[in-house]
N, C-alpha and C positions, 0 to 999 in steps of 0.2 A: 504494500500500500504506500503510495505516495506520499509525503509528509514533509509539510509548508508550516511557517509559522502562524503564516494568515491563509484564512479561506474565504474570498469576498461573494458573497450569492449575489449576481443581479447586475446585469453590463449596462444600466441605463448613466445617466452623467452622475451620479452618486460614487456608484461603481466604476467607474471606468477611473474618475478623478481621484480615491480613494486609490486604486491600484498605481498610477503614475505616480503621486507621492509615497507607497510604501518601496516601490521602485528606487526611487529615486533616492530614499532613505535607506538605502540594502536590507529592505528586509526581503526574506521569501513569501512571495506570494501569488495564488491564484484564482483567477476570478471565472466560474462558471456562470454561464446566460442561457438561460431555459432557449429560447428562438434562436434564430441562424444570422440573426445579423447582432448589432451594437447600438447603441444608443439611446434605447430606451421608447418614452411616448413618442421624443421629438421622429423616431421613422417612422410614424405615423402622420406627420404634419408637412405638408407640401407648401403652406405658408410664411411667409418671411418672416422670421421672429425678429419684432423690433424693438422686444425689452432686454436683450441682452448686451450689457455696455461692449463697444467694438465689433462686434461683427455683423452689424448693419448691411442689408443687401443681401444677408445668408437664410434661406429655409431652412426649417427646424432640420430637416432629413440631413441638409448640409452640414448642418452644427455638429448633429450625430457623428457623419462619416468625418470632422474634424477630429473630435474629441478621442474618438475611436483609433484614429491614426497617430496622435497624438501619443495615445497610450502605446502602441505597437511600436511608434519610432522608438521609446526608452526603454523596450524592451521588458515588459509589463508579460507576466503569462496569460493567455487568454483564451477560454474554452468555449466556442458555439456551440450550439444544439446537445447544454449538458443540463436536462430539467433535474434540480436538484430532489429526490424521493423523500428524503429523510437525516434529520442532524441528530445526535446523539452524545452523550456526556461519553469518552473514553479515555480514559487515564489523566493523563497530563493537559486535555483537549478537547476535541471532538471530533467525531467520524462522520462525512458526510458522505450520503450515498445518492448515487445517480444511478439511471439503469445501465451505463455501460461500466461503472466503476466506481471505486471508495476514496478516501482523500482522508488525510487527516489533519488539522489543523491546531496548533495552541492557540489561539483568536479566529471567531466566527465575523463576518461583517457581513450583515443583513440589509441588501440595497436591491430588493425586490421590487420597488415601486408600486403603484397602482394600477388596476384598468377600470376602463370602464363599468358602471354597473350597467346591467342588462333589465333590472325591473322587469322579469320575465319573459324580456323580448327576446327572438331567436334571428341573429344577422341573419340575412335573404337579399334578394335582387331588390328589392324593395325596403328594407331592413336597415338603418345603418344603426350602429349604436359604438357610440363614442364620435367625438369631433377627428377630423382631419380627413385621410384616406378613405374610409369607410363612405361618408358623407360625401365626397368627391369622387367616390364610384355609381353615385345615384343618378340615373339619367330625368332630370327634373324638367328640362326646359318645357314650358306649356302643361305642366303637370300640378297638383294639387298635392302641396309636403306639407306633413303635421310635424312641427318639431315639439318634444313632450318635455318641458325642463323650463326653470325660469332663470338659471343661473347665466353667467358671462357665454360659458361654450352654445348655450340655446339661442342666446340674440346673434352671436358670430355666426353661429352657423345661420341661420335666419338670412341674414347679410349675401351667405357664401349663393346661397339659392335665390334668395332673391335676385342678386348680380346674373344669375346663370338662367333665369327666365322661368324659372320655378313660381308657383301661387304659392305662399306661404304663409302658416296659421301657429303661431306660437299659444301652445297651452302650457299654463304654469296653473299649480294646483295653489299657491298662494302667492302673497304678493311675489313679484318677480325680485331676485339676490342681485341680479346682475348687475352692472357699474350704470351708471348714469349717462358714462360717456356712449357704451355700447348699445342701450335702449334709442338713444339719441340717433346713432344712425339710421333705425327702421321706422321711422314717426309712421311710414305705411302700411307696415304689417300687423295686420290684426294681433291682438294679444288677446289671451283669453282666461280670465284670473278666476281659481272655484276648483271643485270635482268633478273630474270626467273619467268616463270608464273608456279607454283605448282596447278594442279589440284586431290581435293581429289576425285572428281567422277570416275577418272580410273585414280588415283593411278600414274601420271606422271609427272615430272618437266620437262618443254622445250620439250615437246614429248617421254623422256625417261621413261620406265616402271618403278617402282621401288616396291618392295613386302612392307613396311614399310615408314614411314614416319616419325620424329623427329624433332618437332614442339621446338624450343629452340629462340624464341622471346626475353625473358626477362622477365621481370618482371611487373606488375603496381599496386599502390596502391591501398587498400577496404576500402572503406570510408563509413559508414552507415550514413542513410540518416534523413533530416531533420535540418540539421545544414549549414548556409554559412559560410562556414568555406574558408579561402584563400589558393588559393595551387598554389605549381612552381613547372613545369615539370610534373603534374600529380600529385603529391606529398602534402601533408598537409605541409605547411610551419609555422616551430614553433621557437621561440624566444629561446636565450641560456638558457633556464630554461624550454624547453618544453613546451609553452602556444601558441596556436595558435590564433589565429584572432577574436577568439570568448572567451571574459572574462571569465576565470575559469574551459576552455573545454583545457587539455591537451593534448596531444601524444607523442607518444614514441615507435622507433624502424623503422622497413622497411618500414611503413605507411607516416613516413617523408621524410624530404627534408636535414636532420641535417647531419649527419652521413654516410661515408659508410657501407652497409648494408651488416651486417656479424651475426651471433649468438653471438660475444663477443661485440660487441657495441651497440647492441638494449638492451640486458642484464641490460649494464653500463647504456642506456639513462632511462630504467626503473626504475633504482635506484634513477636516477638523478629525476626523476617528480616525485617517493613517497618522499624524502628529501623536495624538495620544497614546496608539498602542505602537510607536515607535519608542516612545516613555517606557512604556512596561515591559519590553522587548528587553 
């Protein structure tokens, strides 16, 4: 069995920036990512991220394949397509097991991030649920899109269809979360504040047909299993140094409860837990 000092779960920018600094700090470490690419939500986003200081003009998917590269050029270990099955307390450490192989590690770092909640939608040709890709494989133009969410990603997305020729009906079961600035862009699109029942079997909210549907729930955290780990809100809840509830088992980024959850502060929280268990090291 393989044995690192660090075992980081999770390639999104938590993890990736979490393994360049352990790098970079010589410790041993590697970082397994359930999917076949790196980066996180951002390869999911075809749009220009323009809150992240300096790289202005770059899509989220670009940032990804930076940050990714970034980590590879310093020579960071890096596992695709390794879904991690189960962590476990062994000896001095823990054993972490995937279905092609075990790993063993003296520090865990949990940078799992979020997906989408599904609110028992099932993606489909008509189906998106979560913002970015999904939502921009929806063929809308002249079509009738219910997006079901009142948060930021329901008016963006809102915005994405409307631009694209889409009829669009925003249901928020209460008042809508989302920014001021973002409602501001659609003053056209219907909003629709209250209870409604969305059924995906014919494609109707409250009785109304709609060709599309636009699942924009939010977010929840992925936590791999085998660990009690303490969590609030849904969330791994971690001390200002990134240790959560279980000695020696980190996290860092959208997976916690620290931060709000952006690409520039899961980044920073990643830096922050290789610093610390480079201390303990």
């Amino acid at each position: 069995m393989d044995r690192y000092q660090v075992i980081i779960i999770g390639g999104g920018p938590a993890g990736l920036s979490c393994a360049i600094w352990l790098t970079k700090l010589g410790a041993s470490s590697l970082l397994l990512e359930a999917s076949g690419g790196l980066g996180g939500l951002q390869t999911r986003s075809p749009y220009e991220n323009l809150w992240i200081p300096g790289v202005q003009g770059k899509t989220g998917q670009q940032v990804a394949a930076s940050i990714a590269a970034h980590a590879l050029d310093v020579g960071a270990e890096l596992r695709v397509g390794q879904r991690v099955a189960a962590v476990a307390r062994d000896g001095d450490g823990f054993r972490v097991a995937t279905p092609e192989a075990e790993v063993h590690g003296r520090f865990v770092v949990i940078a799992t991030g979020s997906t989408p909640r599904t609110g028992g939608f099932t993606s489909s040709a008509t189906v998106a649920i979560g913002p970015g890709e999904p939502m921009e494989a929806l063929d809308v133009a002249g079509r009738a899109v219910a997006i079901l969410g009142g948060g930021d990603n329901a008016f963006d997305q809102a915005r994405f269809v409307r631009d694209r020729g889409g009829h669009v009906t925003v249901f928020s079961r209460g008042v809508p979360r989302a920014q001021t600035l973002l409602q501001a862009l659609v003053p056209d699109v219907p909003v629709i504040v209250g209870a409604y029942e969305a059924r995906q079997s014919d494609m109707t909210v409250n009785g109304q047909h709609f060709d599309c549907f636009g699942i924009q729930y939010g977010f929840e955290a992925v936590v791999p299993a085998g660990l009690d780990i303490k969590r609030q809100g849904g969330y791994v809840e971690v001390d200002r140094f990134g240790e959560t509830s279980v000695a020696d088992v980190f996290a860092c980024g959208e997976v916690t409860d620290f931060w709000h959850p952006c690409v520039t502060t899961s980044a920073a929280h990643g830096v922050q837990v290789a610093k610390q268990i480079s201390k303990r090291l």
